[in-house]
C-alpha positions in Angstrom: 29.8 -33.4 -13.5 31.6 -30.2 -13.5 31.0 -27.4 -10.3 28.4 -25.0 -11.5 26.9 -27.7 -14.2 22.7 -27.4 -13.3 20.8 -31.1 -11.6 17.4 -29.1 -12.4 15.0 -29.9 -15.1 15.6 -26.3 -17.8 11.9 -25.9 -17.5 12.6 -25.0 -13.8 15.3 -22.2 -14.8 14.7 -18.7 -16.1 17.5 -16.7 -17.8 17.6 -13.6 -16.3 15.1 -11.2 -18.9 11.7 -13.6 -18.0 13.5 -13.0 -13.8 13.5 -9.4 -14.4 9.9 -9.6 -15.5 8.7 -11.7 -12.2 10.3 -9.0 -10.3 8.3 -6.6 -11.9 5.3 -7.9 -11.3 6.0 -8.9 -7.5 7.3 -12.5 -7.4 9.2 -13.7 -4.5 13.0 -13.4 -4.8 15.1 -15.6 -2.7 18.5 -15.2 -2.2 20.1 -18.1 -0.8 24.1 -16.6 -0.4 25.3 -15.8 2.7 24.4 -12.5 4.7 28.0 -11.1 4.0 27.3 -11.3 0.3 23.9 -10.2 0.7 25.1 -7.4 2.2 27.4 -6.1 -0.5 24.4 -6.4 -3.1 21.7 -8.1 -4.2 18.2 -8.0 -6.0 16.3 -5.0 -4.9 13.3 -6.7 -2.7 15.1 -10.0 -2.4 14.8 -12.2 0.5 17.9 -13.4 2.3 17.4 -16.9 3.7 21.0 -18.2 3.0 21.4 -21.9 2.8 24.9 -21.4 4.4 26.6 -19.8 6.7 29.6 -17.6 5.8 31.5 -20.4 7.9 30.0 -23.4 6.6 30.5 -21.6 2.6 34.1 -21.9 3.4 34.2 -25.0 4.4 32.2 -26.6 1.6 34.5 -24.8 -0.9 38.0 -25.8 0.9 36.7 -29.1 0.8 35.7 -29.2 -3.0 39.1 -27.9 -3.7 40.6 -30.5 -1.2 38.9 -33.2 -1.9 36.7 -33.1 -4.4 33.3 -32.4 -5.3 31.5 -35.4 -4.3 32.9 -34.7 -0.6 31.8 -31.3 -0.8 27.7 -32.3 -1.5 28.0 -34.4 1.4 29.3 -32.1 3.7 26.7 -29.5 2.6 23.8 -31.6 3.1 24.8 -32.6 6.2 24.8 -29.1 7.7 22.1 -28.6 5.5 19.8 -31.0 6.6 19.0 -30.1 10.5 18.1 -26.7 9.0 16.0 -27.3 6.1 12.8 -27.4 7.4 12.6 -24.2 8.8 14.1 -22.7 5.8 11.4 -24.4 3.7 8.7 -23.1 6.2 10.1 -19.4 5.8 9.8 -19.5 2.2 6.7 -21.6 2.5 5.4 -18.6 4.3 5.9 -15.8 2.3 4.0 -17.7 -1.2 1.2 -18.0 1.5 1.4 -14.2 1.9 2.1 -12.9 -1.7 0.5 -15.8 -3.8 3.6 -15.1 -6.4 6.0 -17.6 -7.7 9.4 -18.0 -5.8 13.0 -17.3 -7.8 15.7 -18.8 -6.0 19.3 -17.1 -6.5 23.1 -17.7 -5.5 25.9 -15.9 -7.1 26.0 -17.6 -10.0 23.1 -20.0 -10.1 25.5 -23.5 -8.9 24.8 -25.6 -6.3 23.4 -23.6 -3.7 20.6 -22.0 -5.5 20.4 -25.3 -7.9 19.2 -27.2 -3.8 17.3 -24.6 -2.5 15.3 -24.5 -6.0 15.1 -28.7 -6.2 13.8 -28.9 -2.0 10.9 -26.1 -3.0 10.2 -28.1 -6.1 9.6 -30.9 -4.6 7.4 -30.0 -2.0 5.1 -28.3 -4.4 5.7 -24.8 -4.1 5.8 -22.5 -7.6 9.7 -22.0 -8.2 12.3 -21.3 -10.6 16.0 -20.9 -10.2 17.5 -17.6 -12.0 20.4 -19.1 -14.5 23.8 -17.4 -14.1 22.7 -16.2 -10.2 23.7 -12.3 -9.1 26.1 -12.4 -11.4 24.3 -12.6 -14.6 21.9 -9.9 -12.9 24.9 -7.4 -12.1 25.6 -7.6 -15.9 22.1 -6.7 -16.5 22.3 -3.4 -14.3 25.8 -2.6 -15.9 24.4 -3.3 -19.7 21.0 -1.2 -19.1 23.3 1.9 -17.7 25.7 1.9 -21.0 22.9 1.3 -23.5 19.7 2.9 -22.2 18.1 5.9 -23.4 17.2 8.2 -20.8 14.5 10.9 -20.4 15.2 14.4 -20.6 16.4 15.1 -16.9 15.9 18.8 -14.8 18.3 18.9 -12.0 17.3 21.0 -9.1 20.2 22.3 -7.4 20.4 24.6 -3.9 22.3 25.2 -1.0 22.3 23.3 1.8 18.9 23.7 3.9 17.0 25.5 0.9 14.0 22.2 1.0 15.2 20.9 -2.2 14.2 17.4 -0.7 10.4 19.3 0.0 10.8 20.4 -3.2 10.6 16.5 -4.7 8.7 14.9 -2.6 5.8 17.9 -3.7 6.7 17.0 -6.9 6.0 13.1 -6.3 2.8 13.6 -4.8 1.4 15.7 -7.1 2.3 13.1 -9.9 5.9 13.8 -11.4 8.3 11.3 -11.7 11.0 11.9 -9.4 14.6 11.0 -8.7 16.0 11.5 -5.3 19.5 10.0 -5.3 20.1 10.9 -1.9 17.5 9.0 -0.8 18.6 5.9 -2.7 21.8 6.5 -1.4 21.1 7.4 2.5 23.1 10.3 2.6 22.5 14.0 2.4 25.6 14.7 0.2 26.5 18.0 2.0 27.7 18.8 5.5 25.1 16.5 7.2 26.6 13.7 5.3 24.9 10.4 6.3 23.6 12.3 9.7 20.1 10.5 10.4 20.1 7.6 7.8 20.2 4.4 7.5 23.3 2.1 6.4 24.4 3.5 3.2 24.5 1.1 0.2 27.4 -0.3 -1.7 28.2 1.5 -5.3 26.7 -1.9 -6.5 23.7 -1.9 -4.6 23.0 2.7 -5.1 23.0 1.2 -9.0 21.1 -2.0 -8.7 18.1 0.5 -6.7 18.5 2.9 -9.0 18.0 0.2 -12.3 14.8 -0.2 -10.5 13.5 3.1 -11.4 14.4 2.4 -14.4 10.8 2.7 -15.9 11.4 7.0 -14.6 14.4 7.2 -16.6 13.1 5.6 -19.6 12.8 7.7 -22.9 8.7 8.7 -23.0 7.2 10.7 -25.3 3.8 12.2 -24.5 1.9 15.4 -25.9 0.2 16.2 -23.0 2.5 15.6 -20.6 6.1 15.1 -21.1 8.8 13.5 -19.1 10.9 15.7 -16.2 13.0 14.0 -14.1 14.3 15.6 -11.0 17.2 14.5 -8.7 19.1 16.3 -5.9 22.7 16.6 -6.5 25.1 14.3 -5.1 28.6 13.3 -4.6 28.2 9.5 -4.9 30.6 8.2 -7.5 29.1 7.5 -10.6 31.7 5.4 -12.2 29.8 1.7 -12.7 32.0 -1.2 -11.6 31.9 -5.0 -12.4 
């Protein structure tokens, strides 16, 4: 069987437009890759409970090239195995606090999501495994940025210090859809920088959080109330990347 080819049942995968629609209505996303990949992107909201270490990925994959693939499952469920109950429990744990169906994720839906998705099928829990992984999902992002059609937009520019950031978060509360790219991106884009915020995201991650407002960018027509978007200015590249 070649690396990558699925051991689940189709009915337990989802291609990546019925994923996008659990996520939209709350489901549990797992991502199963390891924290360094996690890191550099993911699913907005996902869950990392990797199935691997960075370590152990390595090894797996220098022995599938080494040695083959059959020697590479058994390597991975034998570091596996010690750990899988706990990782079961974890997952087990959140369906018991959101009551939504799990979608298990690797990078490119092969072996690592395709055993995390067969262990939580098997004990009973509600699970899918998202076909093509991250990877298909990134293409998703980059496809909805170069073929969308987006709202009418007011920018609201200002000096440094002016409240611009008062300015939007008025706006949000009183009911306007609003678009604060600094805050997606965790970082002031003038002379305070990133003074004060948290880890900035990766250009693949600022455009995967920002897909997620996607329902604020959207073209919408109404007579009583039409569609403004604001957004502070900011430096962050635009320039989407595969």
């Amino acid at each position: 069987m070649k690396r990558g080819t699925s051991l689940l049942n189709p009915h337990v995968q989802i291609e990546i437009e019925k994923a996008v629609t659990h996520l939209d209505k709350g489901s549990i996303f797992i991502d199963v890759r390891a924290p360094s990949e996690f890191a550099q992107a993911t699913i907005p909201g996902a869950y990392n409970i990797p199935i691997l270490t960075e370590e152990q990925r390595i090894e797996v994959g220098t022995i599938h090239q080494q040695q083959g693939a059959a020697r590479a499952r058994m390597r991975g469920m034998e570091i596996i195995s010690p750990c899988l109950p706990g990782v079961i429990n974890q997952i087990r744990e959140l369906h018991q606090q959101h009551k939504r169906p799990i979608i298990v994720f690797c990078w490119r839906g092969g072996l690592r999501s395709t055993a995390m998705t067969s262990f939580l099928h098997l004990c009973g829990l509600p699970v899918f495994q998202l076909r093509g992984g991250h990877k298909v999902f990134r293409r998703h992002v980059l496809d909805y940025f170069a073929h969308a059609r987006w709202a009418r937009m007011l920018v609201l520019r200002g000096l440094t210090g002016v409240g611009k950031t008062r300015i939007l978060e008025q706006l949000k509360r009183e009911g306007w859809p609003v678009l604060n790219l600094e805050a997606l991106a965790n970082h002031r884009g003038s002379a305070f920088g990133a003074i004060g915020c948290a880890q900035q995201p990766s250009q693949k991650q600022f455009e995967a959080l920002l897909w997620k407002l996607r329902k604020i960018t959207m073209w919408r027509t109404s007579p009583r109330r039409p569609l403004h978007t604001l957004s502070t200015p900011w430096c962050h590249a635009w320039g989407m990347h595969g």
